[in-house]
TILUMPA-635043 format. One line per 2 residues: for each residue x negated, y negated, z negated of C-alpha. Coordinates in steps of 0.05 Angstrom, whole numbers. Layout:
BEGIN
X/Y/Z ~ ... $
***
This chain:
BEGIN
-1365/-124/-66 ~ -1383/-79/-129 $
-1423/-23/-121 ~ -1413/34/-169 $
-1450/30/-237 ~ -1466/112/-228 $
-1484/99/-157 ~ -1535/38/-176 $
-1562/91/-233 ~ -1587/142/-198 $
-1613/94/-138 ~ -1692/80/-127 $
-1725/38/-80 ~ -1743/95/-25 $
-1821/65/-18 ~ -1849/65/-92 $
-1789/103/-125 ~ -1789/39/-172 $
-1725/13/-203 ~ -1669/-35/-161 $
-1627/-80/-183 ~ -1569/-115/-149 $
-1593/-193/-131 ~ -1545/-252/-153 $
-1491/-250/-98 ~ -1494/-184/-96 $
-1511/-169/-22 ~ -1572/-134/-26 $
-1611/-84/-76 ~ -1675/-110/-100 $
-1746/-80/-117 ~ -1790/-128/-156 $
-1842/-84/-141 ~ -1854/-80/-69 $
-1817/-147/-67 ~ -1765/-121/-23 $
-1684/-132/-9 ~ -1644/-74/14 $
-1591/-102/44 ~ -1513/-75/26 $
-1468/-73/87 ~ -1402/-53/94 $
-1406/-27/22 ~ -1462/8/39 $
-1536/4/15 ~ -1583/3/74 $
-1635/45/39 ~ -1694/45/94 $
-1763/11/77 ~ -1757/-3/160 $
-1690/-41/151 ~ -1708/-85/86 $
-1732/-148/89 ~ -1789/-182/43 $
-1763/-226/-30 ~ -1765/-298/-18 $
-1810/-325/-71 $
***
C-alpha cells in the first residue's frame, strides 16, 4: 500500500486541521495532535473524526 506523496501533502486531520503522517505499517494516517488514527482501507483514507480510532500510547 503507498499512498501518493501529493495526496498525503495536501491532507489534514479533518478535526484540528493539524498535520498527518502515515504510521509505521502504513495502514492508517496519524494526528499527533488529537492522538488519532485514520484508518486507510482499500487504498483509501477513511477521513471521518467518527470513524478514527484513538493512538495507543
Amino acid at each position: 500500500m503507498s499512498l501518493n506523496k501529493e495526496l498525503l501533502d495536501i491532507l489534514v486531520c479533518p478535526q484540528c486541521k493539524g498535520d498527518i503522517h502515515l504510521n509505521d505499517g502504513e495502514t492508517g494516517l496519524i494526528c499527533q495532535a488529537c492522538r488519532l488514527v485514520y484508518e486507510i482501507k482499500d487504498d483509501i483514507p477513511i477521513m471521518l473524526v467518527d470513524e478514527a480510532r484513538p493512538l495507543d500510547s
